[in-house]
DSSP file (Angstrom, degrees, kcal/mol; ACC not computed):
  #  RESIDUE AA STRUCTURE BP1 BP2  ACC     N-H-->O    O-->H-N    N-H-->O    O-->H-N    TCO  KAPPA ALPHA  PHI   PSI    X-CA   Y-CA   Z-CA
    1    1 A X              0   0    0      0, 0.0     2,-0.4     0, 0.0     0, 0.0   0.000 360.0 360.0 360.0 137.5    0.0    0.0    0.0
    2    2 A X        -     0   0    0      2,-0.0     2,-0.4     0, 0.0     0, 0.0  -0.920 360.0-144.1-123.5 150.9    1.4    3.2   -1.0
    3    3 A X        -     0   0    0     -2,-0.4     2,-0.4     2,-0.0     0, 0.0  -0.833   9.4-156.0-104.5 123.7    1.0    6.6    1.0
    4    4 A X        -     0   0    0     -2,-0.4     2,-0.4     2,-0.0    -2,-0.0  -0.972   4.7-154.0-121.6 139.4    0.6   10.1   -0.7
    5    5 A X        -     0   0    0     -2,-0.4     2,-0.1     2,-0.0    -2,-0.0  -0.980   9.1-153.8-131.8  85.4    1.4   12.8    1.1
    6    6 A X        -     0   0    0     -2,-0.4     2,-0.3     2,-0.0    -2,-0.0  -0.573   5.5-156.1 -71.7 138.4   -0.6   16.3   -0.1
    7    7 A X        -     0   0    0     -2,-0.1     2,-0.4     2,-0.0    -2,-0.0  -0.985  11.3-157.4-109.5 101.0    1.0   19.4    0.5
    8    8 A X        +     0   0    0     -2,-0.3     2,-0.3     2,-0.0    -2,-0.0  -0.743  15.2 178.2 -82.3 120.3   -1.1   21.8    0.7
    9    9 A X        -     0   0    0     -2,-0.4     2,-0.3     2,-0.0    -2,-0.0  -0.938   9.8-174.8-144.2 138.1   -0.6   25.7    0.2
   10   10 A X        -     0   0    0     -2,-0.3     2,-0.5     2,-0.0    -2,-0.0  -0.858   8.7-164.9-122.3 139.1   -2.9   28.6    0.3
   11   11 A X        -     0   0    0     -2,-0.3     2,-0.4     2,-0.0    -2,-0.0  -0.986  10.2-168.3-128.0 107.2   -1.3   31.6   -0.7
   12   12 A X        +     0   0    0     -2,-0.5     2,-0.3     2,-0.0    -2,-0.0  -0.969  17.4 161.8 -93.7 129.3   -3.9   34.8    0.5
   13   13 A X        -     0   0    0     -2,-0.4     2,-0.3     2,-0.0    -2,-0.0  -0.875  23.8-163.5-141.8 167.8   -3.0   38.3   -0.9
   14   14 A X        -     0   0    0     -2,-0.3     2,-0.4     2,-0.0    -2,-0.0  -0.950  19.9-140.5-150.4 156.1   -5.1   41.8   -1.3
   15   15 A X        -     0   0    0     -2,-0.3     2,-0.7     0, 0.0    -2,-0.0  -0.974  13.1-145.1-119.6 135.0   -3.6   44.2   -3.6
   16   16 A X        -     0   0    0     -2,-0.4    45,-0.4     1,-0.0    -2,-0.0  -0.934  16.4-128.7-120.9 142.6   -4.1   47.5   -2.1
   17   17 A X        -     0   0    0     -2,-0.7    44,-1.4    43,-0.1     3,-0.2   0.014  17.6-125.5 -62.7 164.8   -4.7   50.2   -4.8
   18   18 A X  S    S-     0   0    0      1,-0.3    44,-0.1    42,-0.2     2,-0.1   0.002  74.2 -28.6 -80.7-137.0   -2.4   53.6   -4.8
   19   19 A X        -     0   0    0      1,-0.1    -1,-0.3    -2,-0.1    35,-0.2  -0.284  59.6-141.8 -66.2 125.4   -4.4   56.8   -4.7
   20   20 A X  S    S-     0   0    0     33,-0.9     2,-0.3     1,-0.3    -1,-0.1   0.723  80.0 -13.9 -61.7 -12.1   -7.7   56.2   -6.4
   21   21 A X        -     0   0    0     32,-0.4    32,-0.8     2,-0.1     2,-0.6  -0.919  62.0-126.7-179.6 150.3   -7.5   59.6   -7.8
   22   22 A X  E     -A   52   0A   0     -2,-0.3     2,-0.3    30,-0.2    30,-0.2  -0.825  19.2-157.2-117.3 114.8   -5.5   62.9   -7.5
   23   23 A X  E     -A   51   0A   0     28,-2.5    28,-1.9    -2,-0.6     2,-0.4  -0.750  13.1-163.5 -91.1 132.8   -7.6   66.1   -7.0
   24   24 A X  E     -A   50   0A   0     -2,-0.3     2,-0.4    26,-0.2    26,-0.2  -0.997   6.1-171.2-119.7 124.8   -5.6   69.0   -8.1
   25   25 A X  E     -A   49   0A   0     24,-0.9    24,-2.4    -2,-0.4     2,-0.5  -0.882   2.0-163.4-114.2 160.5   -6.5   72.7   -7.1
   26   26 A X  E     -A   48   0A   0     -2,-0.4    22,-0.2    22,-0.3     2,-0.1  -0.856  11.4-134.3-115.2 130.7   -5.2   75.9   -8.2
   27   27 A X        -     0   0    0     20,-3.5     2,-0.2    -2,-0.5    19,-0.1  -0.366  42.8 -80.2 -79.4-166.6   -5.1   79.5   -7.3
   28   28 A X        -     0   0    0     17,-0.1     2,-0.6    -2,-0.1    19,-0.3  -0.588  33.1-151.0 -69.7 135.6   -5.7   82.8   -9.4
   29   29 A X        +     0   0    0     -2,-0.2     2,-0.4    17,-0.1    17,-0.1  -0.979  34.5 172.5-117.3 106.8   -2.4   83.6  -11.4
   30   30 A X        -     0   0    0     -2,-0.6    15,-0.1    15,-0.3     3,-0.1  -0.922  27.5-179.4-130.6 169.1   -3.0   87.6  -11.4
   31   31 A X        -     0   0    0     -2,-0.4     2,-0.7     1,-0.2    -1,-0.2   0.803  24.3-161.0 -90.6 -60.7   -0.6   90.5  -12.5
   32   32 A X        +     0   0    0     10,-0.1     2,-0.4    12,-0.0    -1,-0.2  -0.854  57.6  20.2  99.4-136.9   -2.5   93.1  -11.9
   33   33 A X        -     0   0    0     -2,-0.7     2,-0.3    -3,-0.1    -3,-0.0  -0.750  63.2-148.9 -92.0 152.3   -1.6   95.8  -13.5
   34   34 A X        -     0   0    0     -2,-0.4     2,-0.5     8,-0.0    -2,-0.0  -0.823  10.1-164.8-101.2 121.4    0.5   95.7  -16.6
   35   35 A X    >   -     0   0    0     -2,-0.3     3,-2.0     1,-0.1   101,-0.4  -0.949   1.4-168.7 -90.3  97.7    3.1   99.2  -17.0
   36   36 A X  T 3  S+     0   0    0     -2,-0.5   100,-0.8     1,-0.3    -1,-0.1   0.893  87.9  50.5 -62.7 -30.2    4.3   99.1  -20.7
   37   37 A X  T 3  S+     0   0    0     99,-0.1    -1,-0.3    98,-0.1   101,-0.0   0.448  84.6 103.3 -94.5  -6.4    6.9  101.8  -19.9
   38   38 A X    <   -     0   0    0     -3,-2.0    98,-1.2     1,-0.1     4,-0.1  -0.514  66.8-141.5 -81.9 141.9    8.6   99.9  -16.4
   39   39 A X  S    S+     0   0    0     96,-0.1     2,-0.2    97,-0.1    96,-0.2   0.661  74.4  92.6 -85.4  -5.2   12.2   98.2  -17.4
   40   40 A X  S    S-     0   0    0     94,-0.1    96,-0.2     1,-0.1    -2,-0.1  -0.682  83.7-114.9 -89.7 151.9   11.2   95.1  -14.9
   41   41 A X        -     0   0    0     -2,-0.2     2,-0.8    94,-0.1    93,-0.3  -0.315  40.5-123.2 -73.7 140.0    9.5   91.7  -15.6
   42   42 A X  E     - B   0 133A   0     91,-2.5    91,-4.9    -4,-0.1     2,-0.1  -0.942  36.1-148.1 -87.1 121.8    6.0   91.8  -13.6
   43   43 A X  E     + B   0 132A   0     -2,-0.8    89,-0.2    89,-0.3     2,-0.1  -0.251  28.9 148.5 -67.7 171.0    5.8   89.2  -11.4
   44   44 A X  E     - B   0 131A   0     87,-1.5    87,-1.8    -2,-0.1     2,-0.2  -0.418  21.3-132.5 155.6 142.8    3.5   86.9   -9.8
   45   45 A X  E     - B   0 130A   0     85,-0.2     2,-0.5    -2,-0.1   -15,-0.3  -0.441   7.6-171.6-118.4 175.3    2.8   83.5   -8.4
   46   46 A X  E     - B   0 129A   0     83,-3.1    83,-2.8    -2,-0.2     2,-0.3  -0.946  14.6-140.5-131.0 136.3    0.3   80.5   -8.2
   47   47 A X  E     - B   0 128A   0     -2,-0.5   -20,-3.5   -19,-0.3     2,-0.3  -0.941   2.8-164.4-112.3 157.6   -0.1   77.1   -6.1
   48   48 A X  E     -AB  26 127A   0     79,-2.4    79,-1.7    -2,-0.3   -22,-0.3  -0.989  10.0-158.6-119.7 116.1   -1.2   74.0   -7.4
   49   49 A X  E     -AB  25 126A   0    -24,-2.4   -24,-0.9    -2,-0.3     2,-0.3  -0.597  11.9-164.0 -65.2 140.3   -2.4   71.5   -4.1
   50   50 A X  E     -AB  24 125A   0     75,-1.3    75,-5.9    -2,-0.2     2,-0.3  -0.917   9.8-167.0-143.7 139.5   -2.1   67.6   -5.5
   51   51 A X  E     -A   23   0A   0    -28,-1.9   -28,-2.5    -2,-0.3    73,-0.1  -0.939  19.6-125.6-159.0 123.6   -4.0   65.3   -3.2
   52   52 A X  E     -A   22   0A   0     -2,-0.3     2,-0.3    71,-0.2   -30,-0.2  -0.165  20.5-142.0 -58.5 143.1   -4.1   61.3   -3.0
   53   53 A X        +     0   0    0    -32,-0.8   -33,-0.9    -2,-0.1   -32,-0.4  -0.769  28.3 175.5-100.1  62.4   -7.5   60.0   -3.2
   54   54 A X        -     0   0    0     -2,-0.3   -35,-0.1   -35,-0.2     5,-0.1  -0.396  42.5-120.2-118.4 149.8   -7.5   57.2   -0.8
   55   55 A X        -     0   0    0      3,-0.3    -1,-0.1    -2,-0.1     4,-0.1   0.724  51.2-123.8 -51.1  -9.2  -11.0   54.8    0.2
   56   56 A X  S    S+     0   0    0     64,-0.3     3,-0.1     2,-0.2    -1,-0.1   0.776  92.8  71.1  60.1  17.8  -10.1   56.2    3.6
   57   57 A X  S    S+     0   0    0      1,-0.2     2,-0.6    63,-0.2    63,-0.1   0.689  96.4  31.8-122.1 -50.4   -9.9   52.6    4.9
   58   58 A X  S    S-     0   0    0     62,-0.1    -3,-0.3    61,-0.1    -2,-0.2  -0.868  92.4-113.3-120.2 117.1   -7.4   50.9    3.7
   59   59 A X        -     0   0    0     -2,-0.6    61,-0.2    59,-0.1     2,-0.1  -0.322  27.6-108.1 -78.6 165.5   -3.7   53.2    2.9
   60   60 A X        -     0   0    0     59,-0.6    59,-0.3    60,-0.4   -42,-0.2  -0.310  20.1-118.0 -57.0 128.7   -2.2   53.8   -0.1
   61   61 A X        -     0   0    0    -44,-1.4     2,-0.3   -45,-0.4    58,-0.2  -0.262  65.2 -83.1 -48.8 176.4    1.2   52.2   -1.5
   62   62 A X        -     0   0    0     56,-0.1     2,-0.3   -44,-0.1    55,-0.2  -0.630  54.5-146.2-108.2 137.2    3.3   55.2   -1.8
   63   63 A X  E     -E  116   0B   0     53,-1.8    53,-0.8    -2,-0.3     2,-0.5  -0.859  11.9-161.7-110.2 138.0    2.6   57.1   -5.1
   64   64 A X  E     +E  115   0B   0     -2,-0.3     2,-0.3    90,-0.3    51,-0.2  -0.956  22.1 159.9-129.1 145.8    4.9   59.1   -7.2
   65   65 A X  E     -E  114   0B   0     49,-3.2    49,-1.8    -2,-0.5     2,-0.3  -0.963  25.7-146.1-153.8 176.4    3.4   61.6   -9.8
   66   66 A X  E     -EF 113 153B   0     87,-1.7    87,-2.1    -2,-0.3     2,-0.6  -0.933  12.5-143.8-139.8 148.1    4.5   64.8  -11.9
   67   67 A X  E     -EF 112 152B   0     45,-2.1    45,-2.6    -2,-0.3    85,-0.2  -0.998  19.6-161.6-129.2 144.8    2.3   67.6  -12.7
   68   68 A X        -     0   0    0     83,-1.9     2,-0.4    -2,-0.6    83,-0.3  -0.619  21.9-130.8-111.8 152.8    3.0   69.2  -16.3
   69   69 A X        -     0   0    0     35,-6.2    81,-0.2    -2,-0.2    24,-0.0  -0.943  35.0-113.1-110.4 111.6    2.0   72.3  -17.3
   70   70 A X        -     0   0    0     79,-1.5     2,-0.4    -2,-0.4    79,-0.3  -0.067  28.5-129.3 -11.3 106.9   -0.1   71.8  -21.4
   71   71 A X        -     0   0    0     77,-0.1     2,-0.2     3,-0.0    -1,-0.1  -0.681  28.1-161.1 -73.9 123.2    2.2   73.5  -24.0
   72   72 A X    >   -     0   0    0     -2,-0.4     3,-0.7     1,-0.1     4,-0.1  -0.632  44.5 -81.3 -98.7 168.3   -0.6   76.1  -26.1
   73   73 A X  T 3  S+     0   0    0      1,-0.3     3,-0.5    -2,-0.2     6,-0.1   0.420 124.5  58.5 -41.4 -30.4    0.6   77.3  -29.4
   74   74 A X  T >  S+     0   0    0      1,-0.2     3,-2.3     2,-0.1     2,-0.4   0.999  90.6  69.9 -59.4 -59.7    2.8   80.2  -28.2
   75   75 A X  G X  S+     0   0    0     -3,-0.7     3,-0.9     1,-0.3    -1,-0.2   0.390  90.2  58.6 -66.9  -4.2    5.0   78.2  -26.2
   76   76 A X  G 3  S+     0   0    0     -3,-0.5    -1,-0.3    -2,-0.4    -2,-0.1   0.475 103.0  55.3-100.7   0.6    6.6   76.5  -29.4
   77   77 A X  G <  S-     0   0    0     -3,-2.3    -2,-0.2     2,-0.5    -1,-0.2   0.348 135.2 -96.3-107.3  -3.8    7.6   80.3  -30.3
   78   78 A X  S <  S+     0   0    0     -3,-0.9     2,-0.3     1,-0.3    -3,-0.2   0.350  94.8  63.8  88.9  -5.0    9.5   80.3  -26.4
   79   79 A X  S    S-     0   0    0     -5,-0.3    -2,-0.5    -6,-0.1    -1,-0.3  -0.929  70.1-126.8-137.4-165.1    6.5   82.0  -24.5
   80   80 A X  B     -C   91   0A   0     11,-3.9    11,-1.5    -2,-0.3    10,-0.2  -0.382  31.4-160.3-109.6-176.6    2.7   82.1  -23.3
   81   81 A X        -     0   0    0      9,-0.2     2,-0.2    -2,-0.1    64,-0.2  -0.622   7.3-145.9-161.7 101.0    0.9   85.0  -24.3
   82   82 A X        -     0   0    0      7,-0.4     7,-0.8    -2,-0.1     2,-0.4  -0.484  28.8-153.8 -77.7 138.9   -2.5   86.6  -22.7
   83   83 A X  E     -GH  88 145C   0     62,-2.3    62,-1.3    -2,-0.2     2,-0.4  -0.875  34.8-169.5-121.3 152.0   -4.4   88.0  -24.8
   84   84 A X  E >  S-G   87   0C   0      3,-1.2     3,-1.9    -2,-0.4    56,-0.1  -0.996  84.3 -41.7-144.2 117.7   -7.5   90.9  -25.6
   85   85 A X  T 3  S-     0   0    0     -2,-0.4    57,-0.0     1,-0.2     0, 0.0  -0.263 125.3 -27.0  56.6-149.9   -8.8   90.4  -29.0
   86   86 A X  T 3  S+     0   0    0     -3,-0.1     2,-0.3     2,-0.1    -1,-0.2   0.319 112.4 104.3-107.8  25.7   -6.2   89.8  -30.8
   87   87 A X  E <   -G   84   0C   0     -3,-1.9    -3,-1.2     1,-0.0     2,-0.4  -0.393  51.7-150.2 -66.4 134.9   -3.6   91.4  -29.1
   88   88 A X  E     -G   83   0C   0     -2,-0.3    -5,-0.2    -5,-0.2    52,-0.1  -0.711  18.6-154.5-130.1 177.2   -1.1   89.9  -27.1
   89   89 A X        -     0   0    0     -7,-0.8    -7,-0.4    -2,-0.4    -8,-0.1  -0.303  24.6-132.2-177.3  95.0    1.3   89.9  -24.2
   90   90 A X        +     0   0    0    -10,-0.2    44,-0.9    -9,-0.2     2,-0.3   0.350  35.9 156.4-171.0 100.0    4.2   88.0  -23.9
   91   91 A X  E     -CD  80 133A   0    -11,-1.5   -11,-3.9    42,-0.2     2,-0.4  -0.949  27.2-140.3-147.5-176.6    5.1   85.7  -20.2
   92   92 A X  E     - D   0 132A   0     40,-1.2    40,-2.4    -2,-0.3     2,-0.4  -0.854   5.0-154.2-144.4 123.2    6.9   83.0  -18.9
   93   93 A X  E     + D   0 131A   0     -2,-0.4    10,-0.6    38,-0.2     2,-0.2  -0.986  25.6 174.3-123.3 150.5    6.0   80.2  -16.0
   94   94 A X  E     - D   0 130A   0     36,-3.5    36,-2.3    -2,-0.4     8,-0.1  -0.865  43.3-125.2-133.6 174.0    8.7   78.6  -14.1
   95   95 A X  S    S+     0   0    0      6,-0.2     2,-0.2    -2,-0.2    33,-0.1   0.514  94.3  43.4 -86.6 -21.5    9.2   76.6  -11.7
   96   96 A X  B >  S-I   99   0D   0      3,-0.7     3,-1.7    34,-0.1     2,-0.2  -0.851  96.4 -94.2-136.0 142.6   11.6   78.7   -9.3
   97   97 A X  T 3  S+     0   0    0     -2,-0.2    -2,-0.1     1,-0.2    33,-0.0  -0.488 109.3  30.8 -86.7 141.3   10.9   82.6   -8.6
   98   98 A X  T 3  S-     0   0    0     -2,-0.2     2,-0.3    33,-0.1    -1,-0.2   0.380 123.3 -72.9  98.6  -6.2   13.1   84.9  -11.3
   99   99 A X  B <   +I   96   0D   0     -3,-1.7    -3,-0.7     2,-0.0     2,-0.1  -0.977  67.7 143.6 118.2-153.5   13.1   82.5  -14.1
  100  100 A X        +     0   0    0     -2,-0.3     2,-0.3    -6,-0.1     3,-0.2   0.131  66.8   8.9  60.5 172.7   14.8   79.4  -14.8
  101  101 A X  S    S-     0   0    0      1,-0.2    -6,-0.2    -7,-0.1     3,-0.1  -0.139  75.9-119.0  12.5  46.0   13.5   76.8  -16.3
  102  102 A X        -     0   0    0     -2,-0.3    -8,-0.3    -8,-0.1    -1,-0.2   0.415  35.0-113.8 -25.0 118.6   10.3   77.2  -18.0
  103  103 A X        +     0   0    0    -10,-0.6     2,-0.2    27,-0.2     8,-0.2  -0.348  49.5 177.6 -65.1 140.1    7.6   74.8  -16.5
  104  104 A X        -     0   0    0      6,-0.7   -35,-6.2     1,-0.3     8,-0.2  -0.314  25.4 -68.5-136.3-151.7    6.7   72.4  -19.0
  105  105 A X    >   -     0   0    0    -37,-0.3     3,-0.8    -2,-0.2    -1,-0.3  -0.351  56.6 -96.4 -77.1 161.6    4.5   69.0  -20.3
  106  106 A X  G >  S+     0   0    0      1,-0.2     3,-2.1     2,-0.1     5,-0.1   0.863 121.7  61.0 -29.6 -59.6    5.1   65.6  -19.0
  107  107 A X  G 3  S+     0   0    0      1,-0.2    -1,-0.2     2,-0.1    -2,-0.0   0.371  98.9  58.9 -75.4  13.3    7.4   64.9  -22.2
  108  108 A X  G <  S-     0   0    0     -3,-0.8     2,-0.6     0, 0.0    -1,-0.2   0.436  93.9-139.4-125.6  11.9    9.7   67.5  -21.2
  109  109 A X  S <  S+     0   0    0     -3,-2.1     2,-2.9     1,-0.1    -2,-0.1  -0.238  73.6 117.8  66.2 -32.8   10.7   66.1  -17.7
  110  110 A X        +     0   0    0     -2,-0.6    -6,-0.7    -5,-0.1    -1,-0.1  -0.008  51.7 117.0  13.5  16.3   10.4   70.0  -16.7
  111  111 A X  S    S-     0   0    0     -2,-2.9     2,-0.4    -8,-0.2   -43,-0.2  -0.228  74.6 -98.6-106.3 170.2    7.5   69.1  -14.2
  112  112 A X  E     -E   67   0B   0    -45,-2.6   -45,-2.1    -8,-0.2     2,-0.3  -0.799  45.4-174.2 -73.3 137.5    6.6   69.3  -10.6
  113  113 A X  E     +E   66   0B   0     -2,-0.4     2,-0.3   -47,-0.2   -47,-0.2  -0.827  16.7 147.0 -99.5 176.7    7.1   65.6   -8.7
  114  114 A X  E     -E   65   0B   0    -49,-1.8   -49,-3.2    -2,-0.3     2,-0.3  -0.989  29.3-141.9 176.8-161.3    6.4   64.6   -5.6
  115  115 A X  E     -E   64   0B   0     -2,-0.3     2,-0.4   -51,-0.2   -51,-0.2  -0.838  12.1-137.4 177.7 124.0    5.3   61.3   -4.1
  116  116 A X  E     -E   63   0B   0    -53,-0.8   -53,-1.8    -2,-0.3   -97,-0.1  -0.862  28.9-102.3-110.5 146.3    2.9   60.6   -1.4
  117  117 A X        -     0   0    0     -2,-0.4     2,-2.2   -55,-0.2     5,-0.2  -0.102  19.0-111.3 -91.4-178.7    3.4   58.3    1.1
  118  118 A X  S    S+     0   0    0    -59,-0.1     2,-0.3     3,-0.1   -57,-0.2  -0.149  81.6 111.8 -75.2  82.0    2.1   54.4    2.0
  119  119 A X  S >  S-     0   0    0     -2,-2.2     3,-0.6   -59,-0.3   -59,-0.6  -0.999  84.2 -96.0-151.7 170.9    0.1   55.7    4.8
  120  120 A X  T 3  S+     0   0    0      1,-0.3   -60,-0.4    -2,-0.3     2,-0.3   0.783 113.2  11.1 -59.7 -57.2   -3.6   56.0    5.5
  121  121 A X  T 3  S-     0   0    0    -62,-0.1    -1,-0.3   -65,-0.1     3,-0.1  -0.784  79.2-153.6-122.3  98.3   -4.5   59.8    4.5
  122  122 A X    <   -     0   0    0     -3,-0.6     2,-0.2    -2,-0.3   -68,-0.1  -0.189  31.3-108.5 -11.3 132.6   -1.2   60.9    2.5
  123  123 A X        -     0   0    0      1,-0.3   -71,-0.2   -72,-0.1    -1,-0.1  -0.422  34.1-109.4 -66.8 141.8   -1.1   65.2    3.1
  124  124 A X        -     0   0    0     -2,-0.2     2,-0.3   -73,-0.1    -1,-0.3  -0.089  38.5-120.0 -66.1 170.1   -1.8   66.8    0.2
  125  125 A X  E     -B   50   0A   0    -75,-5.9   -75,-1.3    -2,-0.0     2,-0.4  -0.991  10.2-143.8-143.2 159.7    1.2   68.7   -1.4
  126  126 A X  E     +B   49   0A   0     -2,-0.3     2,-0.4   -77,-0.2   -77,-0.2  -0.762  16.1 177.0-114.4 137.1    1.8   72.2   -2.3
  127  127 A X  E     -B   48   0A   0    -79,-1.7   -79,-2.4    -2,-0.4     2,-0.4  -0.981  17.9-150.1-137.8 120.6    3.9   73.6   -5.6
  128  128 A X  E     -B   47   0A   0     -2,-0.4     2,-0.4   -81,-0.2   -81,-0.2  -0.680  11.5-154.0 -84.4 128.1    4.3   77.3   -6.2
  129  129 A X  E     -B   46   0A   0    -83,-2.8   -83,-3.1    -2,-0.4     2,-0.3  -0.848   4.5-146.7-110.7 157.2    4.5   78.4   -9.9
  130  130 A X  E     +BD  45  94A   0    -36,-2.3   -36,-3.5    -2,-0.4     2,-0.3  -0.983  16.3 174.0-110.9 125.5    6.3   81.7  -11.3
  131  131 A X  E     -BD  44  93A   0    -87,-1.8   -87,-1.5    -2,-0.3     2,-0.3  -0.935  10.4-170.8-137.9 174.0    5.6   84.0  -14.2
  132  132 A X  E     -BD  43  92A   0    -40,-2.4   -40,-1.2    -2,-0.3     2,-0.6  -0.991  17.3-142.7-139.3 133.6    6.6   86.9  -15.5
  133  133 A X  E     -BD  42  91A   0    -91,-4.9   -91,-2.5    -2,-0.3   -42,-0.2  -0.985  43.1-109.6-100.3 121.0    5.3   89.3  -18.5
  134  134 A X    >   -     0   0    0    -44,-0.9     3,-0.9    -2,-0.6   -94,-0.1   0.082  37.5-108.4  21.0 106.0    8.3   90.8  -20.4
  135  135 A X  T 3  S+     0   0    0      1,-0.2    -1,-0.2   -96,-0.2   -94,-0.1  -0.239  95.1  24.8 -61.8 176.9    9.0   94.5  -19.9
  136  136 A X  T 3  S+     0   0    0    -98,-1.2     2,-0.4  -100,-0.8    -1,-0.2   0.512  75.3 169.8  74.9  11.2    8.5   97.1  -22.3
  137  137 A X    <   -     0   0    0     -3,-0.9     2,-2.8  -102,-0.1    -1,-0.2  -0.545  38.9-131.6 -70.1 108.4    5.5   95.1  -24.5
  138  138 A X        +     0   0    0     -2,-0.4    -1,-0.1  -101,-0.0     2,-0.1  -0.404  51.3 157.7 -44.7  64.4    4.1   97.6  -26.9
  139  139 A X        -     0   0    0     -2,-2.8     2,-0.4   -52,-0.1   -50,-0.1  -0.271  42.9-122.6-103.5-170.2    0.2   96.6  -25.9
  140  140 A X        -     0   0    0    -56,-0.1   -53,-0.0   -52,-0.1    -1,-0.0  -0.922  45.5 -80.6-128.7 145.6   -2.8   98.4  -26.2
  141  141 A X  S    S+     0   0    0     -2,-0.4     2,-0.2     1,-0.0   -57,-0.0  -0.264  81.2 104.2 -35.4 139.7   -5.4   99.1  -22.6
  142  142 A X  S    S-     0   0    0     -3,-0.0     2,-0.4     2,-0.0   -58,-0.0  -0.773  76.9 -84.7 175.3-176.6   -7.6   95.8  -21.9
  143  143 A X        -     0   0    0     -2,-0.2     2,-0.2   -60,-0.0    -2,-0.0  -0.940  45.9-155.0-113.8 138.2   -7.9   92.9  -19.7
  144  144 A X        -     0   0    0     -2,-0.4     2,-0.2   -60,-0.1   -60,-0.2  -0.816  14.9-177.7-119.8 148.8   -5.7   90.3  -20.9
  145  145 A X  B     +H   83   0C   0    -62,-1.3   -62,-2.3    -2,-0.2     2,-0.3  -0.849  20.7 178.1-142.1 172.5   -6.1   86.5  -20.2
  146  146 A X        -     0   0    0     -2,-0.2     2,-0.4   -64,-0.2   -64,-0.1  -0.958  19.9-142.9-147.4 171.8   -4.8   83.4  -20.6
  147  147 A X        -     0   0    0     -2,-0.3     2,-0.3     2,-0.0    -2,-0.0  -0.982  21.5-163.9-134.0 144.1   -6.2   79.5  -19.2
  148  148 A X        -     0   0    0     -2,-0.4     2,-0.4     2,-0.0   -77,-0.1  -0.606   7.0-154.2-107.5 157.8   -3.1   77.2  -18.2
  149  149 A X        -     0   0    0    -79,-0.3   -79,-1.5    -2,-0.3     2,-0.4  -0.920   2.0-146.7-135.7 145.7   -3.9   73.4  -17.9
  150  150 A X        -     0   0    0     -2,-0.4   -81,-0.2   -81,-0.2     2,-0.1  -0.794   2.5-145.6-109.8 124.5   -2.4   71.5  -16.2
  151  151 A X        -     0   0    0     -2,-0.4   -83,-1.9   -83,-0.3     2,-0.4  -0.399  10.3-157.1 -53.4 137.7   -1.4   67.3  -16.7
  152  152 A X  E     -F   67   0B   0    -85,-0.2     2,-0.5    -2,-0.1   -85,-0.2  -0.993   7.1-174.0-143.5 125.1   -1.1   64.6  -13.7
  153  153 A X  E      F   66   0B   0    -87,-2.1   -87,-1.7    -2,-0.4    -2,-0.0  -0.981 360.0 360.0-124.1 116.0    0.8   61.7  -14.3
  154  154 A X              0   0    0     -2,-0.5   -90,-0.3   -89,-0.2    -1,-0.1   0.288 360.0 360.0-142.7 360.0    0.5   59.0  -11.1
């Protein structure tokens, strides 16, 4: 008589998701007023908040994401441009206050990161953007505008 000998193994796993979503908010990016005639860039800044999306039961693996800023038609000419009618006027976002680096798309590694970690509700996080309008732009009186959008890669 011959004996077999079952080995039994039960393997239990749960996969627990990263973020279920990332809610991004923004501020107002305003100027104010524009002086054609000053020889300095006007400044001004913006935050963007990025916040993990969790069931609130179970945390999140630790998430890494980038937020891009959406290149519009100027930007392939080296700036943004707000515009009234069809008038324009001529700026710059960066990532760092003064310049540098223009902030850019996903495909141009230019981006915000950050990465939240594997814990139950991950803190939101905060990124400050910079522009500038260009001294000395020959415009004409209006309110000038532009809308940015912005990309989330997680």
């Amino acid at each position: 008589m011959r004996k077999v000998i079952l080995f039994g193994f039960l393997l239990i796993s749960t996969t627990v998701d990263a973020c279920l979503s990332i809610d991004v908010t923004t501020t107002d990016l305003n100027f104010g007023t524009y002086n054609p005639l000053d020889n300095t860039p006007l400044q001004s800044s913006f935050d963007v908040t990025v916040d993990c999306v969790t069931d609130g039961i179970l945390p999140a693996l630790a998430t890494v994401f980038s937020v891009g800023l959406v290149a519009n038609s100027e930007v392939s000419l080296g700036y943004r441009a707000l515009s009234s009618g069809t008038d324009q006027l001529q700026y710059g976002i960066s990532r760092s206050y003064g310049g540098g680096p223009e902030w850019g798309p996903l495909s141009s590694g230019r981006v915000f990161s950050g990465n939240f970690a594997a814990i139950l509700l991950p803190p939101a996080q905060l990124f400050r953007g910079h522009a500038s309008i260009a001294p000395r732009q020959n415009v004409r009186v209006g309110a000038y505008s532009d809308t940015l959008v912005l990309e989330v890669e997680f």
